[in-house]
C-alpha positions as CSV (number, residue, x, y, z in Angstrom):
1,X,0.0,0.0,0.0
2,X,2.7,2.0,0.9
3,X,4.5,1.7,-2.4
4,X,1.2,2.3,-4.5
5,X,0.8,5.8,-2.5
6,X,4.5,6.9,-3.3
7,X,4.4,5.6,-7.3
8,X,1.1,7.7,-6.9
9,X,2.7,10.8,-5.6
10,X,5.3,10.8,-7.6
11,X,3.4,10.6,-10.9
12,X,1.3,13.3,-9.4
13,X,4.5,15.4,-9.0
14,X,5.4,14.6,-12.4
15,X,2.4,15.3,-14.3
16,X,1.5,18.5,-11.5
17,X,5.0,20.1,-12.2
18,X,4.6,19.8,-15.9
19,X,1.0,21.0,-16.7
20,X,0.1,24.3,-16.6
21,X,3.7,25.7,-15.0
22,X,4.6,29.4,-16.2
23,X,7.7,31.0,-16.4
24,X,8.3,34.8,-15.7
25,X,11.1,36.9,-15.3
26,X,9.8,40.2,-13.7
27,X,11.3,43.2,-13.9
28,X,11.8,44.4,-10.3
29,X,12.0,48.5,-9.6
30,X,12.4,48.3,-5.7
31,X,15.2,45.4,-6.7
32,X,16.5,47.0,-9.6
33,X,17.1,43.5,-11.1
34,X,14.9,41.1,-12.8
35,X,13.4,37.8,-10.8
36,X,12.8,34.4,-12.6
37,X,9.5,33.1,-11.5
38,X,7.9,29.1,-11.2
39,X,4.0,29.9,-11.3
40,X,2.0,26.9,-11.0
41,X,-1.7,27.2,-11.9
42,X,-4.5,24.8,-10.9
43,X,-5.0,22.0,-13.3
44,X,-8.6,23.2,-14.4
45,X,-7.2,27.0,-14.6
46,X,-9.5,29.0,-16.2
47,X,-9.3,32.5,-16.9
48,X,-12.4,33.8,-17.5
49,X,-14.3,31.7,-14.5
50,X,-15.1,33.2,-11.2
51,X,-13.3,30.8,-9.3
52,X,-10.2,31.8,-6.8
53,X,-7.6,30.1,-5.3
54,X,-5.5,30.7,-2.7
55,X,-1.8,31.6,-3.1
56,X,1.2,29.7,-1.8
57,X,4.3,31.7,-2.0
58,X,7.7,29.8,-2.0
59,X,10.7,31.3,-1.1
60,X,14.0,29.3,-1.9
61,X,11.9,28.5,-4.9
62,X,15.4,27.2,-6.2
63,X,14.5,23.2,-4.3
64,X,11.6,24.2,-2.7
65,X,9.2,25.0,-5.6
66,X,8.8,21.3,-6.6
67,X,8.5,19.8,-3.1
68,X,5.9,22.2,-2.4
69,X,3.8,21.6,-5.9
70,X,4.0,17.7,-5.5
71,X,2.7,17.9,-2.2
72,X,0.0,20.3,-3.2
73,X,-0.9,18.1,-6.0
74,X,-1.4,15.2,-3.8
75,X,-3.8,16.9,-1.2
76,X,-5.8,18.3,-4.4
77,X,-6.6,14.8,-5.6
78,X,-8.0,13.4,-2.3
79,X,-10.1,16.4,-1.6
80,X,-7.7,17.6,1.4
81,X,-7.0,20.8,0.2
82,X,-8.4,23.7,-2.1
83,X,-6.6,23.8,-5.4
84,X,-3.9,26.5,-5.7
85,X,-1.6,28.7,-7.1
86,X,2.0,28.3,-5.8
87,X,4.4,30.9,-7.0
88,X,8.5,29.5,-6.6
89,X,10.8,33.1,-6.0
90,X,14.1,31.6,-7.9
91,X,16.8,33.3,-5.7
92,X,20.4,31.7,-6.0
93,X,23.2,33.5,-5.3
94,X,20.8,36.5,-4.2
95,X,19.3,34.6,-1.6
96,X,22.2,35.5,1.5
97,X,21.5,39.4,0.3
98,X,17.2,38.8,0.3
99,X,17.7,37.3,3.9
100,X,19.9,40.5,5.2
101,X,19.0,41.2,8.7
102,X,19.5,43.7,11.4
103,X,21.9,41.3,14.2
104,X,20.1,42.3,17.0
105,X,16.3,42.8,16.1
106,X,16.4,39.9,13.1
107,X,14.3,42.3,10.8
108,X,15.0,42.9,7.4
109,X,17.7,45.7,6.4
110,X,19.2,47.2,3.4
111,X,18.9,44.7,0.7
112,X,16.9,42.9,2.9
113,X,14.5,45.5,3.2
114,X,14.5,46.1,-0.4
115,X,13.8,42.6,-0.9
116,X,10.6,42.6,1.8
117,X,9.6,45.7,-0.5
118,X,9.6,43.7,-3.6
119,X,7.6,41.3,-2.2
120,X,5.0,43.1,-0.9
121,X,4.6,46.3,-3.0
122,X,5.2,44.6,-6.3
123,X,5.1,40.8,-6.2
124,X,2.2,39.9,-4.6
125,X,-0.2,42.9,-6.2
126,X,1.2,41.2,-9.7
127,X,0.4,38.0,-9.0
128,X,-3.1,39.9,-7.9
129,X,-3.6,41.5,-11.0
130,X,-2.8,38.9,-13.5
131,X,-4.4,35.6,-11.8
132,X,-7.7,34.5,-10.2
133,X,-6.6,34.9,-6.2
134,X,-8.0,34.8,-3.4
135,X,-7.2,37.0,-0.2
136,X,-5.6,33.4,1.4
137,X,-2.2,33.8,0.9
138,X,1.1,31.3,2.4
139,X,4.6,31.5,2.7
140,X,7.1,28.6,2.9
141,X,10.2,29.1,4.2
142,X,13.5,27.1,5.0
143,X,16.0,28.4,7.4
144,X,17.3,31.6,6.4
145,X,14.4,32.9,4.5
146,X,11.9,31.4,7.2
147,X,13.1,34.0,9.5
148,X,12.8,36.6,6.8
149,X,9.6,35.7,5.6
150,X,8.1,36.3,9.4
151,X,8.6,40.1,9.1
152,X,5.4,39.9,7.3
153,X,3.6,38.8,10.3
154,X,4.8,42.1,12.5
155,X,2.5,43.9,10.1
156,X,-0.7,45.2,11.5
157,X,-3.0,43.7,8.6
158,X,-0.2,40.9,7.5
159,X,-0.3,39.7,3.6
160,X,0.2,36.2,5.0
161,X,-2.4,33.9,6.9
162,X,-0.2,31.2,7.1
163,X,3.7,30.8,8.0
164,X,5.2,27.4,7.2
165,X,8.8,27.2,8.7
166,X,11.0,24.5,8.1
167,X,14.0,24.9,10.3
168,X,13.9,28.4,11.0
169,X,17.2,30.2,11.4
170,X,16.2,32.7,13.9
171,X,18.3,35.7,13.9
172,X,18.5,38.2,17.0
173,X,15.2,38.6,18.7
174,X,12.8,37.6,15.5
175,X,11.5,34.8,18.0
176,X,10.3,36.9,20.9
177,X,9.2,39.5,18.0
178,X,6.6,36.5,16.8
179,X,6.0,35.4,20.3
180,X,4.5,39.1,20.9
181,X,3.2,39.4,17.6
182,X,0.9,36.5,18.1
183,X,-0.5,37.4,21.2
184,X,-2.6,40.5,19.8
185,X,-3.4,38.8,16.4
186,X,-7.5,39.6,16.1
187,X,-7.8,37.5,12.3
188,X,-7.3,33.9,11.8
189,X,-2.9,33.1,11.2
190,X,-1.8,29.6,11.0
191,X,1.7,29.5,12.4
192,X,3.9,25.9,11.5
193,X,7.0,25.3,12.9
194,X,9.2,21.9,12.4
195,X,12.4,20.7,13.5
196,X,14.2,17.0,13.8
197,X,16.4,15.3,16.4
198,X,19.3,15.5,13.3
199,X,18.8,19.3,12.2
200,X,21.6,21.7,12.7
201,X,22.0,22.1,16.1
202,X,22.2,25.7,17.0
203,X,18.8,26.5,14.7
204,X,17.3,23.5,16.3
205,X,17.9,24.6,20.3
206,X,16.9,28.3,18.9
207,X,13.2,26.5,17.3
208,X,12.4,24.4,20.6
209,X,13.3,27.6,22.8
210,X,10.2,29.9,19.9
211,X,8.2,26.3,21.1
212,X,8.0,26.9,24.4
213,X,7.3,30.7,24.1
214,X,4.5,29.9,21.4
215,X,3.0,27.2,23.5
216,X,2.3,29.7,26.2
217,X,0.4,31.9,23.6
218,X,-3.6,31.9,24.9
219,X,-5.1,33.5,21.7
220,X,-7.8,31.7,19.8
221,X,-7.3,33.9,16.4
222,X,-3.5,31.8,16.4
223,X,-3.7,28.3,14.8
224,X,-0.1,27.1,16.0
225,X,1.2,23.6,15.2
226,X,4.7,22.4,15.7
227,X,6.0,19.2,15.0
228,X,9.7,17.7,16.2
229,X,10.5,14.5,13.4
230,X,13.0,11.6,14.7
231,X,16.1,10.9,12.4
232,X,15.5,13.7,9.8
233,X,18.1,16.0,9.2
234,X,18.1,19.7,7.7
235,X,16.9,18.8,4.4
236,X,14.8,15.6,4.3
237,X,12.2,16.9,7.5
238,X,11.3,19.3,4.8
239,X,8.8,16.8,2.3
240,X,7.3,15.4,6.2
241,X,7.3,19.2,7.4
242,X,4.7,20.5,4.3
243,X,2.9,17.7,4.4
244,X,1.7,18.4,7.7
245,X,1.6,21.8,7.6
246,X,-0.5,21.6,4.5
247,X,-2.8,19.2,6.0
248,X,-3.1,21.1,9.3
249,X,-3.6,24.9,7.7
250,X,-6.5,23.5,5.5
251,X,-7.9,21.2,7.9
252,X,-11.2,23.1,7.8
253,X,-11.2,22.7,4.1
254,X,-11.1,18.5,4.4
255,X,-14.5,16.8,5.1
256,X,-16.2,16.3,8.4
257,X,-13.4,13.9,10.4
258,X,-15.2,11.6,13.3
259,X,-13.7,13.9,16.3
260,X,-15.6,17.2,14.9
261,X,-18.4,14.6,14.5
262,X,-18.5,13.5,18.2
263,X,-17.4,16.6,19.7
264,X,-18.6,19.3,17.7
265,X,-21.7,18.7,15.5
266,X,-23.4,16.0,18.2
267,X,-22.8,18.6,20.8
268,X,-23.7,21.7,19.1
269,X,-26.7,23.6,20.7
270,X,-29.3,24.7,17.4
271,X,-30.5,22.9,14.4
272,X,-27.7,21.6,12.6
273,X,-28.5,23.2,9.2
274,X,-26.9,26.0,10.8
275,X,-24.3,24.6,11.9
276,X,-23.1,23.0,8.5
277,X,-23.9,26.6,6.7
278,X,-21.7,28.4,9.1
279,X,-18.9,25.6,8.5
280,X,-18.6,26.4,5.2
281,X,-19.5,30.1,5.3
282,X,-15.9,30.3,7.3
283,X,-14.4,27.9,4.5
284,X,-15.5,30.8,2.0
285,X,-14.7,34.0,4.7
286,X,-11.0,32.1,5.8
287,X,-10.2,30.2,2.0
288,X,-11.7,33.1,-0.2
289,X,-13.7,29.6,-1.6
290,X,-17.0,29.1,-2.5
291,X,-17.6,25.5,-2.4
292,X,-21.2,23.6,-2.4
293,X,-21.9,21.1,0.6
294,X,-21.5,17.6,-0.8
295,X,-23.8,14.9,-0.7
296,X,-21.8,13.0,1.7
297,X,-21.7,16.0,4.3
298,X,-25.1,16.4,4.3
299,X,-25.5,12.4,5.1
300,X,-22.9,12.9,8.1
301,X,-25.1,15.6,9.1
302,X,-28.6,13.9,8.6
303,X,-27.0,10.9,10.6
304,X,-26.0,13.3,13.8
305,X,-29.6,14.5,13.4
306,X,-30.8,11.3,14.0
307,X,-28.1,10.2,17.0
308,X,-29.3,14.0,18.1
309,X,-33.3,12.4,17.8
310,X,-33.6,15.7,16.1
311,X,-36.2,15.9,14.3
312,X,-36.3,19.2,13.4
313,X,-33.1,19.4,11.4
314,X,-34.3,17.1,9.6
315,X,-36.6,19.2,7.7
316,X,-34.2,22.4,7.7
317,X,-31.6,20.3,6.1
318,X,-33.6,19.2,3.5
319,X,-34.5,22.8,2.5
320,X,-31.2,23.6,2.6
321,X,-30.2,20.9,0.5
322,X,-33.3,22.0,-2.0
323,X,-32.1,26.0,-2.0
324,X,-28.3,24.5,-3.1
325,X,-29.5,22.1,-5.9
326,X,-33.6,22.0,-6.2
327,X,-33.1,19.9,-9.5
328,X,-32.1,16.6,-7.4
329,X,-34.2,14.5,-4.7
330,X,-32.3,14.7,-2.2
331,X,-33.4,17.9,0.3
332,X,-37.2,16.8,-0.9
333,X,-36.3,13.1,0.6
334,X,-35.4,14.7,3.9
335,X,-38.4,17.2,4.3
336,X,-40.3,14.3,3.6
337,X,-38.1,11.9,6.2
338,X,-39.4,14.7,8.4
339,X,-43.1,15.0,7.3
340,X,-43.3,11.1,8.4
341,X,-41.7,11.6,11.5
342,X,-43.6,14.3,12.9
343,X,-46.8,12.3,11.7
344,X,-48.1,13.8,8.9
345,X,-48.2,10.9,6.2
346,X,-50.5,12.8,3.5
347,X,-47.5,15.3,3.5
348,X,-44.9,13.2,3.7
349,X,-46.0,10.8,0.9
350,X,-46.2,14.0,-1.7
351,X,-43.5,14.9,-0.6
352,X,-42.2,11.6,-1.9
353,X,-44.0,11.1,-4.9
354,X,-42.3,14.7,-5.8
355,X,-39.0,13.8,-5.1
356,X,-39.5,10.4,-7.3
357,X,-39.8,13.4,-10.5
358,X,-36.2,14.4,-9.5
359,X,-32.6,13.4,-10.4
360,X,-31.4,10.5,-8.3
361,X,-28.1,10.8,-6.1
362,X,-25.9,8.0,-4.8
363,X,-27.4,8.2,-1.3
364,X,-31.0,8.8,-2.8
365,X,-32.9,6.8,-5.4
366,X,-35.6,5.8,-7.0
367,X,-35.6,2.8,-5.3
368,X,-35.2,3.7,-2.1
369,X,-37.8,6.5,-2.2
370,X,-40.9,4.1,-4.1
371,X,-39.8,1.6,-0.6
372,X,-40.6,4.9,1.7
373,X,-44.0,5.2,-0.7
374,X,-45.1,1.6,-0.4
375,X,-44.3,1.7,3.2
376,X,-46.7,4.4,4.1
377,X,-50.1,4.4,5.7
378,X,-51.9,7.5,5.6
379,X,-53.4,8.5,8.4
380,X,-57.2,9.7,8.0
381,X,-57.1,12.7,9.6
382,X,-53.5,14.3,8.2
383,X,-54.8,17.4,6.6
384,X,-51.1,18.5,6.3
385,X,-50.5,18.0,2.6
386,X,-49.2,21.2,0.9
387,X,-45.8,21.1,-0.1
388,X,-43.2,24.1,0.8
């Protein structure tokens, strides 16, 4: 099985890395120099739609672009994260200049400063302006520009919402300047840190020492997640490092697991209708996504109604369902599910016979609704038969 899933990834990589990957070399005013660029595009790209996509920015886009892409290639295809655009910065020899710091406060100067400039005041509006964004943007990070890259979070409205640092190289007091950062954050930031039992010492001691400090953080707008791998050194915790920190940062975006089942929608106090719409209102608010609640979440939520002996959702879901897709049976099943429920039969079996007159889904068909039909015995004194 194992073997399967790594053939799989790496033909993802493969074909990912090839398909729809521009080139650019930008001409850079705050730089004075021109920037090669790796821009790769979702798979389905289109132009002229109204979709968005988030935006994964990849410093050291030298070795970093294609781990990165392959990783976000494999999440894609089993539904665990949004499709997006990942942007590789090709640095090279520039890269000790981008990551100049001040020794004591670990901010960018000089060239540095120039280089946070760039990336702000020119790259990012470009990357705007010529392709369907959304406002979700990331930055990876390894070492050297890891530190850099967390001057963006000092901002007051940062252009980052998520921080992936592999190995960190901390300079001066950049740690205690996150640490304090973090506590006043009032919008959503996921912050990722990762280290290994084999990475360079010194950065290692200095990212377990930012640990400790960020632990203590008691802010609910911070999404913090750290991980410390066993036997990796420098450069091989990075492939482990994004995909966690890929899988954690879009963990709203992945469907309903069994803990938010159990703890979260079983527990939750109002009809669960609500509950699913504000789930994936805060995909759309957080991802800049707009994406339709499957069939299969609405069946995890129908089953809680019923664990729940809550009746009522039952019929809210099904309107809900109806309002996203009115062409298919399913939200006129559930209204109906709740029509016989509740005890009103005459209602329940038009509400049946109507559904029968729509497209089938895998969960609902034909079938299964004449079964509901046959089964029925209308009571004599149901006057309830209008349907909504």
């Amino acid at each position: 099985m194992k073997k399967a899933l790594l053939f799989l990834f790496i033909m993802l990589c493969a074909i990912s890395i090839n398909a729809q990957t521009v080139y650019e070399s930008f001409q850079s005013r705050k730089l004075n120099a021109t920037r090669d660029l790796k821009i790769r595009l979702p798979n389905n790209y289109d132009p002229e739609s109204n979709l968005k996509y988030p935006v994964i920015i990849v410093f050291d886009g030298d070795y970093l672009f294609e781990p990165v892409v392959g990783q976000v290639a494999f999440q894609t295809y089993f539904d665990k994260m949004p499709e997006s655009i990942v942007v590789g910065l090709l640095q090279g020899k520039e890269r000790f200049y981008d990551s100049y710091h001040d020794e004591v406060t670990g901010l960018p100067i000089e060239l540095g400063a120039r280089f946070y400039e760039f990336i702000s005041t020119e790259l990012i509006p470009h990357i705007d302006r010529n392709y369907k964004t959304s406002k979700f943007k990331v930055a990876v990070g390894h070492d050297l520009m890891a530190n850099f890259m967390n001057a963006f979070l000092l901002k007051e409205d940062p252009i980052f919402k998520a921080y992936v640092n592999l190995s960190p190289d901390f300079k001066g007091e950049m740690d205690d300047n996150v640490s304090s950062r973090l506590k006043w954050l009032k919008d959503d930031v996921f912050y990722y840190m990762v280290t290994s039992s084999d990475d360079v010492a010194p950065l290692r001691n200095g990212i377990l020492d930012a640990d400790q400090k960020l632990k203590q953080i008691d802010n609910k707008a911070l999404k913090y997640y750290f991980d410390d791998f066993e036997g990796l050194s420098h450069y091989t915790l990075v492939t482990g490092g994004l995909s966690q920190a890929l899988d954690k940062i879009f963990e709203l975006y992945k469907p309903i697991s069994d803990r938010e089942f159990k703890e979260d929608i079983l527990t939750y106090e109002g009809t669960l209708d609500t509950y699913i719409s504000k789930r994936y209102k805060k995909i759309e608010d957080l991802f800049g996504i707009s994406k339709p609640i499957s069939e299969d979440e609405f069946e995890k939520i129908i089953k809680a109604a019923e664990q729940r002996d809550d009746v009522a959702s039952l019929e809210k879901i099904g309107k809900l369902a109806n309002k996203q897709d009115p062409t298919t049976s399913y939200g006129t099943y559930y209204m109906a599910l709740h029509a016989e429920r509740i005890g009103k039969t005459k209602r329940a079996k038009k509400l049946y016979e109507s559904a029968l007159d729509l497209e089938s889904t895998p969960h609902i068909n034909k079938d299964l609704i004449l079964l509901k039909v046959e089964g029925l015995t209308v009571a004599g004194d149901d006057k309830e038969s209008d349907i909504d």
